[in-house]
N, C-alpha and C positions, 0 to 999 in steps of 0.2 A: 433827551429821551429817557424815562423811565424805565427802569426793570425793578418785575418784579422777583424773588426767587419762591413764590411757591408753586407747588409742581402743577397742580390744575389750571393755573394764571398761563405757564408755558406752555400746557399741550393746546389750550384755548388760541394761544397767539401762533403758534407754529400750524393751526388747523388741521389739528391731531384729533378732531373731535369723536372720528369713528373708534380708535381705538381707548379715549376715555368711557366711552360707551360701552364697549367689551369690558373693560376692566369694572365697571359700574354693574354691571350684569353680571357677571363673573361673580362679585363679593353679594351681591341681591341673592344669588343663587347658592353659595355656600353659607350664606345665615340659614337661610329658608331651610338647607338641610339639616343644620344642626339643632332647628327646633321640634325640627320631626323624626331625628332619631338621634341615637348615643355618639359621643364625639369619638369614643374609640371609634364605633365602625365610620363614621365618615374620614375622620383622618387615615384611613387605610385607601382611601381611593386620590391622597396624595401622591402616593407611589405612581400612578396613570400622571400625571403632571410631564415630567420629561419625556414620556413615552410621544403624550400629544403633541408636546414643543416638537420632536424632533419632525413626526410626520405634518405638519405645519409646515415647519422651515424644511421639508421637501416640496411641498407645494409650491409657496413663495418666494423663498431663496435659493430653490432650484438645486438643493443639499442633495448628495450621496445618500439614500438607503442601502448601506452594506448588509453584507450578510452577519457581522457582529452584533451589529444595532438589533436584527430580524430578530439575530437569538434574546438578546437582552431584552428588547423589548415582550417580546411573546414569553420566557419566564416571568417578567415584570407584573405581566396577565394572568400567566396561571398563577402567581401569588395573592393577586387580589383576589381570585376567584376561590382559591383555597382558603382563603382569611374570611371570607364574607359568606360562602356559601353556609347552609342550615345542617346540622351535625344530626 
């Protein structure tokens, strides 16, 4: 039996195919932003990144939203929103 070790060959054989799809979308969707505006402001909506993981892995893995997370997260938000909004 053959192995391959590149990582699209695995998610292909493990029939990971929906989630090479999301991550395929995902990077389609962060070029397309960075052609249409300054990479400062897009890389500020990096900081949303663990905010989304975490309400995800409530959905899915059935995770604890505590109330430390609520706070972190929602400053996490008004940071973005304070960084991006028009002055």
């Amino acid at each position: 039996m053959e192995y391959s070790l590149s990582f699209i060959s695995r998610l292909m054989d493990q029939h990971h195919v929906p989630w090479y799809l999301l991550l395929r979308s995902s990077l389609l969707f962060w070029y397309s932003a960075l052609e249409k505006k300054d990479s400062s402001l897009v890389g500020i909506y990096l900081y949303l990144e663990p905010f989304v993981t975490l309400i995800g892995a409530c959905f899915f893995l059935e995770k604890r939203f505590g109330g430390s997370r609520l706070l972190a997260g929602g400053l996490t938000l008004l940071g973005v929103y304070l960084a991006t909004r028009k002055i």
